[in-house]
N, CA, C and O atoms as a Tinker XYZ file with bonds, in Angstrom:
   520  protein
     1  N     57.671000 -136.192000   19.345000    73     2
     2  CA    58.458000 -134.983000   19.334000    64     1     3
     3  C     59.467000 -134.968000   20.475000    63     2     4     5
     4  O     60.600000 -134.545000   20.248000    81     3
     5  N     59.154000 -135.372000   21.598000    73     3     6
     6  CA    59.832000 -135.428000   22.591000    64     5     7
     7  C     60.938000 -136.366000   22.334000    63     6     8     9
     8  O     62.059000 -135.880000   22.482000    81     7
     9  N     60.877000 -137.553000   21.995000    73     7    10
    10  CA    61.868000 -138.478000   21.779000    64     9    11
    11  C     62.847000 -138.139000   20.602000    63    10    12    13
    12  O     63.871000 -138.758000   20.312000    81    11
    13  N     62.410000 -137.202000   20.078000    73    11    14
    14  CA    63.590000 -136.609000   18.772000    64    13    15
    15  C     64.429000 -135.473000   19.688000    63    14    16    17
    16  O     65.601000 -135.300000   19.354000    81    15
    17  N     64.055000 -134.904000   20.507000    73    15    18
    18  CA    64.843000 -134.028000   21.565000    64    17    19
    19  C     66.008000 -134.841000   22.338000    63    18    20    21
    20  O     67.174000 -134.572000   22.624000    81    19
    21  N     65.198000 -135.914000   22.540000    73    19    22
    22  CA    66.513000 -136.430000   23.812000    64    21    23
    23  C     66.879000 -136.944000   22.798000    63    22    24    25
    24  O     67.896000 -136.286000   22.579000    81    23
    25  N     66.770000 -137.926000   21.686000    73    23    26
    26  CA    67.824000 -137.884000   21.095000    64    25    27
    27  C     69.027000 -136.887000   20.404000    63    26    28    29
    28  O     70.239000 -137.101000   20.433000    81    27
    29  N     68.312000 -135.718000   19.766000    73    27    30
    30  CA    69.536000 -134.576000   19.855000    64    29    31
    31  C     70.433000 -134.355000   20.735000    63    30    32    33
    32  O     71.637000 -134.100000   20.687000    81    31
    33  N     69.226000 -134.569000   22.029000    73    31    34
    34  CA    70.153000 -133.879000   22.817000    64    33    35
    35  C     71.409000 -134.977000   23.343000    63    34    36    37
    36  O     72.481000 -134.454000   23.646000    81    35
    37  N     71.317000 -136.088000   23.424000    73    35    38
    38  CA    72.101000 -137.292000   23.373000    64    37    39
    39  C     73.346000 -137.724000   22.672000    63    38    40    41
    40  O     74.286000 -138.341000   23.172000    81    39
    41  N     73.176000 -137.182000   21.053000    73    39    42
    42  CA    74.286000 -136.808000   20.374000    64    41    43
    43  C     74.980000 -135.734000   20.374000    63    42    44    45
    44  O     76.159000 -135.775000   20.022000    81    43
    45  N     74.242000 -134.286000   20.864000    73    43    46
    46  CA    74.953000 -133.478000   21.197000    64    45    47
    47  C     75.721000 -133.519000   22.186000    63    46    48    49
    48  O     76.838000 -133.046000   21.979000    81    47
    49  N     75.448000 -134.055000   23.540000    73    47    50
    50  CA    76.331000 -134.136000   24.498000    64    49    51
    51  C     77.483000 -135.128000   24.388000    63    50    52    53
    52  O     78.626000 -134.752000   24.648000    81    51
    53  N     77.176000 -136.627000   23.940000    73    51    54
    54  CA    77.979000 -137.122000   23.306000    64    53    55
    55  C     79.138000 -136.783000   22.251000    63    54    56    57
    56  O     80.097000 -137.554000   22.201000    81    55
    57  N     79.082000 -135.296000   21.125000    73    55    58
    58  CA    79.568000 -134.526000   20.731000    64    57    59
    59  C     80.753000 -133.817000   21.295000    63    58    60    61
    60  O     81.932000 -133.682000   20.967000    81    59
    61  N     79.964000 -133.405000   22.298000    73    59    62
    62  CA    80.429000 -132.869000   23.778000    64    61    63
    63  C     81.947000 -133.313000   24.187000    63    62    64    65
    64  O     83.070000 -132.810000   24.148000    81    63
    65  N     81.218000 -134.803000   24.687000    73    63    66
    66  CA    82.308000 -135.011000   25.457000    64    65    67
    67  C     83.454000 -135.506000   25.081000    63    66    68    69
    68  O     84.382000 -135.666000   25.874000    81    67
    69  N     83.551000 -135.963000   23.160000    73    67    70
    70  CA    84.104000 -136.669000   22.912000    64    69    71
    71  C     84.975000 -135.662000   22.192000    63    70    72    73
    72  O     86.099000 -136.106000   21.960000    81    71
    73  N     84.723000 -134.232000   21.711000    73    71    74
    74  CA    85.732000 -132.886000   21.607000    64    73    75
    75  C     86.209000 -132.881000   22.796000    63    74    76    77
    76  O     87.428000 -133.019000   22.700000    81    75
    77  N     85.875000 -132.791000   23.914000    73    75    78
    78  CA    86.710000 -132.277000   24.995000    64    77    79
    79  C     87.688000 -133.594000   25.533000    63    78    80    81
    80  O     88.738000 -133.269000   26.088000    81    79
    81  N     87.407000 -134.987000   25.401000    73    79    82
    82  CA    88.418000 -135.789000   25.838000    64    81    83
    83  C     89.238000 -136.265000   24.347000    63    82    84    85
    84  O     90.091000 -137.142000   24.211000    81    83
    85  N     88.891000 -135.728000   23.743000    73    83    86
    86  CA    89.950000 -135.329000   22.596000    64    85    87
    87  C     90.842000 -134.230000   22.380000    63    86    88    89
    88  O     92.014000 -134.095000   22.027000    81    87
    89  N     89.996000 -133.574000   22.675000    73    87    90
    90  CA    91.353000 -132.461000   22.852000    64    89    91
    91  C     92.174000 -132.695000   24.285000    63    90    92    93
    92  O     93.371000 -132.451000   24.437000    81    91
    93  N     91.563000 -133.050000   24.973000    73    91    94
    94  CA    92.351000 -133.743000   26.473000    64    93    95
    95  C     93.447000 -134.340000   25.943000    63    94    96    97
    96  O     94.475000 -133.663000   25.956000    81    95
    97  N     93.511000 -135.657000   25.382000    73    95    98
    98  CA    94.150000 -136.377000   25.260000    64    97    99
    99  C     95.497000 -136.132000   24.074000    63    98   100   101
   100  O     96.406000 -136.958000   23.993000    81    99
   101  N     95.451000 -134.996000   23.285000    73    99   102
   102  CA    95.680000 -134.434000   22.085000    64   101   103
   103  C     96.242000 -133.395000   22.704000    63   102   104   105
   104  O     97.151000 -133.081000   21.935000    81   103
   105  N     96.275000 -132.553000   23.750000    73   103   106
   106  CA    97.005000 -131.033000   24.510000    64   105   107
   107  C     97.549000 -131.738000   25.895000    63   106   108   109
   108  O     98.510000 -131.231000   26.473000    81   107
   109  N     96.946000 -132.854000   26.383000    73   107   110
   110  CA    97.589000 -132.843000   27.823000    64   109   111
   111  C     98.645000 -134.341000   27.999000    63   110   112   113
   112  O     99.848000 -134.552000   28.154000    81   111
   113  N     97.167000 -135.319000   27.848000    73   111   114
   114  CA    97.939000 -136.587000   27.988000    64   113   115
   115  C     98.839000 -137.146000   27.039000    63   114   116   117
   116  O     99.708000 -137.975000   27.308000    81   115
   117  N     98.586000 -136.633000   25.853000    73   115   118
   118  CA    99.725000 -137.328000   25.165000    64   117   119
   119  C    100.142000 -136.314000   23.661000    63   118   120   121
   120  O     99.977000 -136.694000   22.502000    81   119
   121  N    100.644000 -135.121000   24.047000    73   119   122
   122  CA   101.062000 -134.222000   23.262000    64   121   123
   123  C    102.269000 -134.483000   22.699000    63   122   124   125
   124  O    103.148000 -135.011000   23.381000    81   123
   125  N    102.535000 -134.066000   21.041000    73   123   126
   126  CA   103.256000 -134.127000   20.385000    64   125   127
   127  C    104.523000 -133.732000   21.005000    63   126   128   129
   128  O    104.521000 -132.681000   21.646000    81   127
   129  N    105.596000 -134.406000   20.914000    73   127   130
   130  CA   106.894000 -134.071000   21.472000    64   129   131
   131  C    108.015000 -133.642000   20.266000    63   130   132   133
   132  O    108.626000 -134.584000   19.762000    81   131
   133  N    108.191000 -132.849000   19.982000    73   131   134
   134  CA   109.606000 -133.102000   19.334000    64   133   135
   135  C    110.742000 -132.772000   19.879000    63   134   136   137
   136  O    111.026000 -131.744000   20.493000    81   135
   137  N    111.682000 -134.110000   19.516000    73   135   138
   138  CA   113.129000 -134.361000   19.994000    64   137   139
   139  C    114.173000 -134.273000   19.017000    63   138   140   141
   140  O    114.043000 -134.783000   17.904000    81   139
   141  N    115.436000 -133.511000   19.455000    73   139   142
   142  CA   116.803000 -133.972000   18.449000    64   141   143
   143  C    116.206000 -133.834000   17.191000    63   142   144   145
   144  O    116.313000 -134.668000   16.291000    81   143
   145  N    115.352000 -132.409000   17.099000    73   143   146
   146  CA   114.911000 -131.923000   15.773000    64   145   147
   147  C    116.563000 -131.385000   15.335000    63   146   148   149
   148  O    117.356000 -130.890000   16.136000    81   147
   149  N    116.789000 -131.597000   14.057000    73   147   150
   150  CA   117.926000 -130.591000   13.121000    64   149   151
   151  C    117.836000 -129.303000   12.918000    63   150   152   153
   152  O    116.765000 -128.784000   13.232000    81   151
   153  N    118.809000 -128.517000   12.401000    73   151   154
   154  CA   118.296000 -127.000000   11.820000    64   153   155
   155  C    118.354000 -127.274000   10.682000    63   154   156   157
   156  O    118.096000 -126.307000    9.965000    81   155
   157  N    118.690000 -128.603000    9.916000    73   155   158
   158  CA   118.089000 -128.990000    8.172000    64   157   159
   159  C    116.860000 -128.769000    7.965000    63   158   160   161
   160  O    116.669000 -128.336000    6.829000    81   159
   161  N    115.636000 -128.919000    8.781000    73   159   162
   162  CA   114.498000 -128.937000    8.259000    64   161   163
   163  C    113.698000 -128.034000    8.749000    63   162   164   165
   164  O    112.472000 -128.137000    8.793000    81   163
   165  N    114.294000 -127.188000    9.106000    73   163   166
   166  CA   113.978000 -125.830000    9.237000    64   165   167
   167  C    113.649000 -125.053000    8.326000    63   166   168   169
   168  O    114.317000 -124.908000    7.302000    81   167
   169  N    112.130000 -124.198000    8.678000    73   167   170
   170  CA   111.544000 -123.733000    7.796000    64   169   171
   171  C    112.589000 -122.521000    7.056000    63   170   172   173
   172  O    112.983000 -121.818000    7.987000    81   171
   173  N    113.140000 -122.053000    5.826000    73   171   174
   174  CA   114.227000 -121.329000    5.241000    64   173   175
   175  C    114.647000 -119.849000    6.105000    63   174   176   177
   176  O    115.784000 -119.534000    6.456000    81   175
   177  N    113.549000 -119.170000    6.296000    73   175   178
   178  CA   113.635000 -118.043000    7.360000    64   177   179
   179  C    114.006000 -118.472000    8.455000    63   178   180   181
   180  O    114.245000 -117.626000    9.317000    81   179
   181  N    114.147000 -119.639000    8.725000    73   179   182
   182  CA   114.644000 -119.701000   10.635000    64   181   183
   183  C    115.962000 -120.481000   10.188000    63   182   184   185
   184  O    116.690000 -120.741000   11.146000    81   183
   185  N    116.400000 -120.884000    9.030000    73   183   186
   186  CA   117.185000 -121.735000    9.022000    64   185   187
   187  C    118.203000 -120.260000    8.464000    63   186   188   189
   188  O    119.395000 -120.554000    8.550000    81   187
   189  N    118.041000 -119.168000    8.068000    73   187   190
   190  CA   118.378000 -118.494000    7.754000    64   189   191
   191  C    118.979000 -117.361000    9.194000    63   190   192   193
   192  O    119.959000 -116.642000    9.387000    81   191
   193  N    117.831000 -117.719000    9.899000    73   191   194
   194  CA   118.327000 -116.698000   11.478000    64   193   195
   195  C    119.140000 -117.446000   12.423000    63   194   196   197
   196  O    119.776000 -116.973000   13.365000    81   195
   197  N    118.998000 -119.415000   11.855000    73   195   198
   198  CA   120.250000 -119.888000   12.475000    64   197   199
   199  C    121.294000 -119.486000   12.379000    63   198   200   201
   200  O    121.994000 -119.013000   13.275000    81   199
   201  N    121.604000 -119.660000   10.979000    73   199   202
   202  CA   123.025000 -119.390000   10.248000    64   201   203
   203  C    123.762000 -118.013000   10.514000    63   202   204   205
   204  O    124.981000 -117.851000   10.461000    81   203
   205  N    122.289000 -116.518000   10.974000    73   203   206
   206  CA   123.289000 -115.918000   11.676000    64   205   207
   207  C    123.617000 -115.939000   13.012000    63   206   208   209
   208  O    124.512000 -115.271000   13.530000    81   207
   209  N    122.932000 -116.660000   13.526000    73   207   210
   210  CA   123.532000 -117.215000   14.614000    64   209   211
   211  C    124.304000 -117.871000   14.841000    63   210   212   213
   212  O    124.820000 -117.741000   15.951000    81   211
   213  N    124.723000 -118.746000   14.090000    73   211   214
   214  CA   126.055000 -119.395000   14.308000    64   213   215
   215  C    127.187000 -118.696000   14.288000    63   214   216   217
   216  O    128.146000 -118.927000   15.026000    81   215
   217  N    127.123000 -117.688000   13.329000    73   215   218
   218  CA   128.370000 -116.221000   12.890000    64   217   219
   219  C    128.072000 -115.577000   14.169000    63   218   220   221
   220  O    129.034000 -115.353000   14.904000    81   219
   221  N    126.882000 -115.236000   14.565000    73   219   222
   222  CA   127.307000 -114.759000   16.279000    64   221   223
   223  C    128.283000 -115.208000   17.129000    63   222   224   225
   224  O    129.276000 -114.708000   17.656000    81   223
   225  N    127.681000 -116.414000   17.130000    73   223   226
   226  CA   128.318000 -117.218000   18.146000    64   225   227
   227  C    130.061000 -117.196000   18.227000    63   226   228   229
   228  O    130.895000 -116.876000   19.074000    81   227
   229  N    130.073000 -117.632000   17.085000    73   227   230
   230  CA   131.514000 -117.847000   16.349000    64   229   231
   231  C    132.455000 -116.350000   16.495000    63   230   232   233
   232  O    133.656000 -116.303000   16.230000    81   231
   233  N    131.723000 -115.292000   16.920000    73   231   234
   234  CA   132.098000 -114.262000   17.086000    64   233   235
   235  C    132.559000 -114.077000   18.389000    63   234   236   237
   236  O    133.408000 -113.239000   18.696000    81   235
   237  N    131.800000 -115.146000   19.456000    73   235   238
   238  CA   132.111000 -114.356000   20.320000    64   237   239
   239  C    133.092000 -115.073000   21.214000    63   238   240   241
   240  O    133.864000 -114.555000   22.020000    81   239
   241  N    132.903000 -116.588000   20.886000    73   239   242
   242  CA   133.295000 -117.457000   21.249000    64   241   243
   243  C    134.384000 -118.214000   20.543000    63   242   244   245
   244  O    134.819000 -119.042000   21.343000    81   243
   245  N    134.948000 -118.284000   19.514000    73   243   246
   246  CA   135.677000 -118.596000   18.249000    64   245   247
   247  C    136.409000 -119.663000   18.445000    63   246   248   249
   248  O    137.607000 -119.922000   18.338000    81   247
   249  N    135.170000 -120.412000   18.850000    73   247   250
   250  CA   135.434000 -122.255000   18.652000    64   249   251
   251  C    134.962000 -122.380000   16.917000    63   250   252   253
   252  O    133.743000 -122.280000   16.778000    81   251
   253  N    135.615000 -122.548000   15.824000    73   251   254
   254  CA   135.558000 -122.838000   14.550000    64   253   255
   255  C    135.286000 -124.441000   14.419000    63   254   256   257
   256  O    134.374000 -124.679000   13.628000    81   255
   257  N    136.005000 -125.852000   15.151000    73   255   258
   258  CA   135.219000 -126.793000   15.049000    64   257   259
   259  C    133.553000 -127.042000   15.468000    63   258   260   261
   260  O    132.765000 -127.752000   14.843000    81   259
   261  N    133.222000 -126.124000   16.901000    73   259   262
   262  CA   131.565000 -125.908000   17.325000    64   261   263
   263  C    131.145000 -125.136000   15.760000    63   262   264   265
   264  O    130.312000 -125.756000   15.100000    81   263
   265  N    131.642000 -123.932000   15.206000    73   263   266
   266  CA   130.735000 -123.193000   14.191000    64   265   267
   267  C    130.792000 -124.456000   12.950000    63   266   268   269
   268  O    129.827000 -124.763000   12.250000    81   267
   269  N    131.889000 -124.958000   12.893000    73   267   270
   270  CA   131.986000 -125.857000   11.617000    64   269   271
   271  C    130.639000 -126.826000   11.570000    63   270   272   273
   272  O    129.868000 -127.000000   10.626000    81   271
   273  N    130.604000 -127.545000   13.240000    73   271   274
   274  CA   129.545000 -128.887000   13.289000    64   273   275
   275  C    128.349000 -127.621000   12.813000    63   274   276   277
   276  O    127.878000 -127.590000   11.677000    81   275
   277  N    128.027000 -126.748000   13.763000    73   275   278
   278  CA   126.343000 -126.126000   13.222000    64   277   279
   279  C    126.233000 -125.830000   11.714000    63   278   280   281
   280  O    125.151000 -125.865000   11.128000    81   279
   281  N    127.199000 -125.587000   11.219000    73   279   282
   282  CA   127.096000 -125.015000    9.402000    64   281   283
   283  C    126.762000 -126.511000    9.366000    63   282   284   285
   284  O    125.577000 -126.841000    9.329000    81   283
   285  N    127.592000 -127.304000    9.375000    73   283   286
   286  CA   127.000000 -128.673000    8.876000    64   285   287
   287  C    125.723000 -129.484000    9.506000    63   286   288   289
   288  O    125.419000 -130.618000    9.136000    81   287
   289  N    125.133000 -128.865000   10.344000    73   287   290
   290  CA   123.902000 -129.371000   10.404000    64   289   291
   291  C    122.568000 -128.438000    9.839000    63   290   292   293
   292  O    121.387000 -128.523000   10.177000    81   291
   293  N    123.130000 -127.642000    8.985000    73   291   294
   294  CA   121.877000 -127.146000    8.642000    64   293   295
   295  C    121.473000 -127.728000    7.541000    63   294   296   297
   296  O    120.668000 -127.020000    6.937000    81   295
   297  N    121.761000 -128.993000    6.895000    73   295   298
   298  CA   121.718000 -129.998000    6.196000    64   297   299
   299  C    122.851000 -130.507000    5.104000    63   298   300   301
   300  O    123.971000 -130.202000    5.515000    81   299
   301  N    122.883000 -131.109000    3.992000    73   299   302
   302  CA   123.506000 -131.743000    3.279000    64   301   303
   303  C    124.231000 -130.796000    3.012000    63   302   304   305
   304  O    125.364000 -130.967000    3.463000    81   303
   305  N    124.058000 -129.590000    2.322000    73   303   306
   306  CA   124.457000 -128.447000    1.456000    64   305   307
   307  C    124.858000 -127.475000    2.671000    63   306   308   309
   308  O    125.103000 -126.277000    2.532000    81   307
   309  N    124.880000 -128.032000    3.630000    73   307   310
   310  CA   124.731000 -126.873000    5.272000    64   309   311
   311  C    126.051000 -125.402000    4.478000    63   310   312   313
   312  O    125.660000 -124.291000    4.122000    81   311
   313  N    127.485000 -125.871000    4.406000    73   311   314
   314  CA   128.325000 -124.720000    3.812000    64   313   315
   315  C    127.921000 -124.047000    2.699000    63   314   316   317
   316  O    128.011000 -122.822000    2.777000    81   315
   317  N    127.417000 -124.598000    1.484000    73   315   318
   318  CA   126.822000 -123.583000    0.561000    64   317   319
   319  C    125.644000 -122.819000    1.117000    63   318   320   321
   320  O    125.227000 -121.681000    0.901000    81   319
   321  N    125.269000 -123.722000    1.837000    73   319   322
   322  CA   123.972000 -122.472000    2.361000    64   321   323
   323  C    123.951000 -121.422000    3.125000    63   322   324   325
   324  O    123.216000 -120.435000    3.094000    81   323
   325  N    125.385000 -121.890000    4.276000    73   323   326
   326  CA   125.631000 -120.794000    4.657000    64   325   327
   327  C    126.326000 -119.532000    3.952000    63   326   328   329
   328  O    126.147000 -118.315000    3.993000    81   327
   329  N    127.211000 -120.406000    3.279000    73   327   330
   330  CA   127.507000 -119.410000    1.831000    64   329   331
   331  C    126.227000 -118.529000    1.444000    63   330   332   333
   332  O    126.016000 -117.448000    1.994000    81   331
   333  N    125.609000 -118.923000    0.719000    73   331   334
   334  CA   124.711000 -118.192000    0.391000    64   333   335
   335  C    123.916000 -116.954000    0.851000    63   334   336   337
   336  O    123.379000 -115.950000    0.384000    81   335
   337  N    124.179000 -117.696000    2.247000    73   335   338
   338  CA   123.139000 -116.701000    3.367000    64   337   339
   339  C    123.852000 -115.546000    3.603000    63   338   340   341
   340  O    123.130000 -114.691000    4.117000    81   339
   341  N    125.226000 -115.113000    3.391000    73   339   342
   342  CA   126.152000 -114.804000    4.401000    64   341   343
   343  C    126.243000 -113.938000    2.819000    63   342   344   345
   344  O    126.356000 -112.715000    2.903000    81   343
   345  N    126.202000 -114.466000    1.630000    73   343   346
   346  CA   126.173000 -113.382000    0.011000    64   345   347
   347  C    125.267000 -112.526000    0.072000    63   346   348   349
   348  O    125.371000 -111.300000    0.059000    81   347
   349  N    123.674000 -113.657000    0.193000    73   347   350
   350  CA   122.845000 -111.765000    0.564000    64   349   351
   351  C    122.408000 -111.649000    1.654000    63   350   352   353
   352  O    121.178000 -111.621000    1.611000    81   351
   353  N    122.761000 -111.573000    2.541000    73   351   354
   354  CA   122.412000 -110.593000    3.180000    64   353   355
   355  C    123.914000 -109.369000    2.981000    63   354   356   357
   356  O    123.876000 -108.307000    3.602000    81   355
   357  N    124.659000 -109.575000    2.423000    73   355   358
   358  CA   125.970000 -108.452000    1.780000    64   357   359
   359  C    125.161000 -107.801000    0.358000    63   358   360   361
   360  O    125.403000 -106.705000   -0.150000    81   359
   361  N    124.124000 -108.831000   -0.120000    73   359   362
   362  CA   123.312000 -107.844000   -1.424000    64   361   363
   363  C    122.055000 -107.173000   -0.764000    63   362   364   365
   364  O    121.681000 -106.125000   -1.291000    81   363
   365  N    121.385000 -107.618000    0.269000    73   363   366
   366  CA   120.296000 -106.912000    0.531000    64   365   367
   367  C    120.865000 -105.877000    1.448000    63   366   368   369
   368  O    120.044000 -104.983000    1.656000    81   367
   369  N    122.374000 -105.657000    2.262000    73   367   370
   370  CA   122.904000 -104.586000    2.843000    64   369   371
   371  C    121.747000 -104.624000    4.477000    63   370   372   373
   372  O    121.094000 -103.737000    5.027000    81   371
   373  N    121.975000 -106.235000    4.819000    73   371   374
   374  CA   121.470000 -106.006000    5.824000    64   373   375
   375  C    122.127000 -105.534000    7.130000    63   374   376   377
   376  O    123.102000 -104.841000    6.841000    81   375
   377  N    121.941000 -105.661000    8.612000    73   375   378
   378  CA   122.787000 -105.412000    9.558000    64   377   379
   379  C    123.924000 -105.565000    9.426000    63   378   380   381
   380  O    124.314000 -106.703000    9.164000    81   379
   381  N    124.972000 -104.383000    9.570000    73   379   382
   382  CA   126.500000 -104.317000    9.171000    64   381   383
   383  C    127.329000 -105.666000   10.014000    63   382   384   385
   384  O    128.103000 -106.425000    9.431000    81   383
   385  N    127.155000 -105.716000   10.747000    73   383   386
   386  CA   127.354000 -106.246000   12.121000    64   385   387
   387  C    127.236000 -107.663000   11.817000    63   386   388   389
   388  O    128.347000 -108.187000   11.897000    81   387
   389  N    126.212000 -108.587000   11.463000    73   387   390
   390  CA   125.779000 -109.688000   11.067000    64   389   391
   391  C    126.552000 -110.017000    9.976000    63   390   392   393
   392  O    127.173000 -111.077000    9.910000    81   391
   393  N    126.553000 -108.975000    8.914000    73   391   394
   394  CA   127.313000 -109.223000    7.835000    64   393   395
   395  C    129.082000 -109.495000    8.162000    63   394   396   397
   396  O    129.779000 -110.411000    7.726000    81   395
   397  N    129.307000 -108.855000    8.674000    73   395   398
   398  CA   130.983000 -109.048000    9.353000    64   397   399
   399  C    131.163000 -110.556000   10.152000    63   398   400   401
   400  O    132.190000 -111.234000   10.157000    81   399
   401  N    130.226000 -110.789000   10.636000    73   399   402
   402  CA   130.171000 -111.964000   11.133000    64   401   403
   403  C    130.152000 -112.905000   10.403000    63   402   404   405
   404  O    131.152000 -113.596000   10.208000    81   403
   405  N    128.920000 -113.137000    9.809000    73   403   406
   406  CA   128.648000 -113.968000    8.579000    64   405   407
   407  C    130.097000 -113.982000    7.937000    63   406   408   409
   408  O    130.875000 -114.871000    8.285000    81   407
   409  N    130.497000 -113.001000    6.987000    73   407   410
   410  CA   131.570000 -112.850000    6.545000    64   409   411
   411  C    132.629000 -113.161000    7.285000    63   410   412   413
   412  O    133.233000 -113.914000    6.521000    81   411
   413  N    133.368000 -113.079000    8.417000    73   411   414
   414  CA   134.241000 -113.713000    9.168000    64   413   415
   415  C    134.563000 -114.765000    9.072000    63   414   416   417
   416  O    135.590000 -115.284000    8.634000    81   415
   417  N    133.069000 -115.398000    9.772000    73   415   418
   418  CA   132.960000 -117.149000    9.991000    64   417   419
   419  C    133.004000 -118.210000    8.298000    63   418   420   421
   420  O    133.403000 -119.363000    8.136000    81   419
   421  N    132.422000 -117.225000    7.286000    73   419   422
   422  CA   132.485000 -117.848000    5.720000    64   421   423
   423  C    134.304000 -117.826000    5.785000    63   422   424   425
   424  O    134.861000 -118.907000    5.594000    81   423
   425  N    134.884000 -116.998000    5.965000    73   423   426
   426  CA   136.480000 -116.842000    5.389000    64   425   427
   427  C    137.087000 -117.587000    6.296000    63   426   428   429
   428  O    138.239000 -117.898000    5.993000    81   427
   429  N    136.712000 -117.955000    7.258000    73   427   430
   430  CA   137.377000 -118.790000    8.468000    64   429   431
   431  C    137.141000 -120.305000    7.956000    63   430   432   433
   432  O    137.900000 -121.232000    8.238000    81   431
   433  N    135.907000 -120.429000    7.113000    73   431   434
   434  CA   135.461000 -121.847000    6.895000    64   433   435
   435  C    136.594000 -122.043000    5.713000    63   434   436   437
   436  O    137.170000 -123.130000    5.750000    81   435
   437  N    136.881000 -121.377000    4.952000    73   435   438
   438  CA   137.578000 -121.214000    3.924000    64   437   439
   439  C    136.577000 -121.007000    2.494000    63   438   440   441
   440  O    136.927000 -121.007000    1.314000    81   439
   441  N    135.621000 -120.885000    2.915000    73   439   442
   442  CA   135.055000 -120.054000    2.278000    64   441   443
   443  C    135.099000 -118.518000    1.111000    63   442   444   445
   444  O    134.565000 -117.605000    1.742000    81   443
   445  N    135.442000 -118.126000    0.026000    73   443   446
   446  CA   136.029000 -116.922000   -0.152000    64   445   447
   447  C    135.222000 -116.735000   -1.456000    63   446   448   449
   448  O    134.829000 -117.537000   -2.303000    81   447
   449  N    135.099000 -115.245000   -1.306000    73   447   450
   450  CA   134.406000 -114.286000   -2.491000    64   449   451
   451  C    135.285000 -113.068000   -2.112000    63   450   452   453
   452  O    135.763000 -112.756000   -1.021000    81   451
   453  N    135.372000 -112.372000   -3.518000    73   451   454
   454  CA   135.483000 -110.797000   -3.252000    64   453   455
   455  C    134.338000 -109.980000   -2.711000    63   454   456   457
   456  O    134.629000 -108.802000   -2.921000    81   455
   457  N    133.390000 -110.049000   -2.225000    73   455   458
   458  CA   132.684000 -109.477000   -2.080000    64   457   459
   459  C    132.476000 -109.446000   -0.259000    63   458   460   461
   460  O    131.823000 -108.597000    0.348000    81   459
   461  N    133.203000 -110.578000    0.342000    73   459   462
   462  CA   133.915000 -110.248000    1.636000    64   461   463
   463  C    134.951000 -109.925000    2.081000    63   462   464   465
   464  O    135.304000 -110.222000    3.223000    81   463
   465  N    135.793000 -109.106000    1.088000    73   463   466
   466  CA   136.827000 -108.655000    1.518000    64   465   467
   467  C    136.176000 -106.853000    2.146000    63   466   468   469
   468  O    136.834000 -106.231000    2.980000    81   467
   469  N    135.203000 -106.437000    1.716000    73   467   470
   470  CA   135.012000 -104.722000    2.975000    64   469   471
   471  C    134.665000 -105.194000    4.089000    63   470   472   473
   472  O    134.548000 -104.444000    5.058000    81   471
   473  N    134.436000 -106.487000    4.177000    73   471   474
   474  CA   133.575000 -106.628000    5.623000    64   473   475
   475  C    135.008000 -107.420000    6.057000    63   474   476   477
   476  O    135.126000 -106.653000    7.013000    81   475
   477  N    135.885000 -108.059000    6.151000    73   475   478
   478  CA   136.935000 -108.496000    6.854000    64   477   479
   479  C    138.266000 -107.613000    7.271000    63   478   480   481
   480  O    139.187000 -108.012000    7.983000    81   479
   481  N    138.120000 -106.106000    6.554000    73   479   482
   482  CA   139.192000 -105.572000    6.512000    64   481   483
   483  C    138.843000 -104.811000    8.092000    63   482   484   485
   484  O    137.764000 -104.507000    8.600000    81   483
   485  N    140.120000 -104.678000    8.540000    73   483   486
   486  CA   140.646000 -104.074000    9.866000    64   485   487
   487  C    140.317000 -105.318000   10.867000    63   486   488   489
   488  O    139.817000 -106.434000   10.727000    81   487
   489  N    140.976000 -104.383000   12.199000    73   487   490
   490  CA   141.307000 -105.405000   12.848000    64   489   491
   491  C    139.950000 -105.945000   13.600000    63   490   492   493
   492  O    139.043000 -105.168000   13.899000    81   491
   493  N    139.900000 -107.374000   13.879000    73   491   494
   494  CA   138.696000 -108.065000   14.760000    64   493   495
   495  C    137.712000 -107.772000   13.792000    63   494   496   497
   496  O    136.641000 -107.968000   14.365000    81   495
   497  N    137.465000 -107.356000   12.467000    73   495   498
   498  CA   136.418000 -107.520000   11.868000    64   497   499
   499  C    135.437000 -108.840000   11.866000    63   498   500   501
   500  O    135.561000 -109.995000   11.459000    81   499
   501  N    134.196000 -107.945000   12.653000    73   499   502
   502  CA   133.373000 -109.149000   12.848000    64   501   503
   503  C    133.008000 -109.792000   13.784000    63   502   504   505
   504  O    131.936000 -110.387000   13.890000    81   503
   505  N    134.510000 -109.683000   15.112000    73   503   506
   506  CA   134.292000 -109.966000   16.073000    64   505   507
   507  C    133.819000 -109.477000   17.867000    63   506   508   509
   508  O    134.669000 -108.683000   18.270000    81   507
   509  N    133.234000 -109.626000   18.451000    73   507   510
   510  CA   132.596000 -109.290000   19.298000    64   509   511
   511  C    133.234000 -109.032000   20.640000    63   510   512   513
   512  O    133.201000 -107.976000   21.272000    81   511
   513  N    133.808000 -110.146000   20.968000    73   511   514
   514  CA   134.995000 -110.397000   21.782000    64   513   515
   515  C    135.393000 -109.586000   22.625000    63   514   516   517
   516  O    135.482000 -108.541000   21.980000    81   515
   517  N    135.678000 -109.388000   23.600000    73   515   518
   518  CA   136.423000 -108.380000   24.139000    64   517   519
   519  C    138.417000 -108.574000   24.120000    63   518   520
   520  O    139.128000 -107.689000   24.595000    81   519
């Protein structure tokens, strides 16, 4: 009976130690790095809060070759998608503000729908700028 104990107890500690210098080695010494990740493979909701971020940006700063490279790195389709992104959130009537942007930076790309012409009309529509 005794010798079935220390053996439990032998694999348990062994158990032990080999979770904890695993997770050691897995959180400290040699943790996953990611580098020179894209906003292509970005999960759709963040690739979606890029894109209004780039219309921020582009707002405030209105470098159009910088907004051009980020539309095109949000992958292959990067301009239709921003297209897209920049259509509904004008159908779901989200933040006015975002939408003018979005809408700005789409008509600047050369981008065009009727459905951004309320959000471009007057002056600096869209833009942040002082």
């Amino acid at each position: 009976m005794r010798r079935w104990l220390r053996v439990i107890a032998l694999i348990g500690i062994g158990l032990t130690v080999g979770l904890g210098l695993g997770l050691y080695l897995g959180w400290e010494a040699w943790p996953i790095e990611y580098t020179d990740a894209v906003p292509g493979i970005l999960q759709d909701s963040y690739r979606r809060d890029y894109a209004i971020l780039i219309a921020a940006t582009y707002a405030v700063d209105n470098d159009l070759s910088g907004a051009e490279r980020r539309v095109n790195s949000l992958g292959a389709d990067g301009r239709n998608y921003f297209y897209s992104v920049t259509l509904d959130a004008i159908l779901r009537g989200d933040n006015d503000q975002d939408i003018r942007q979005l809408a700005r930076l789409a008509a600047d790309l050369g981008l065009d729908s009727p459905a951004l012409a309320p959000y471009l009309a007057g002056d600096n529509a869209g833009n942040t700028a002082p």
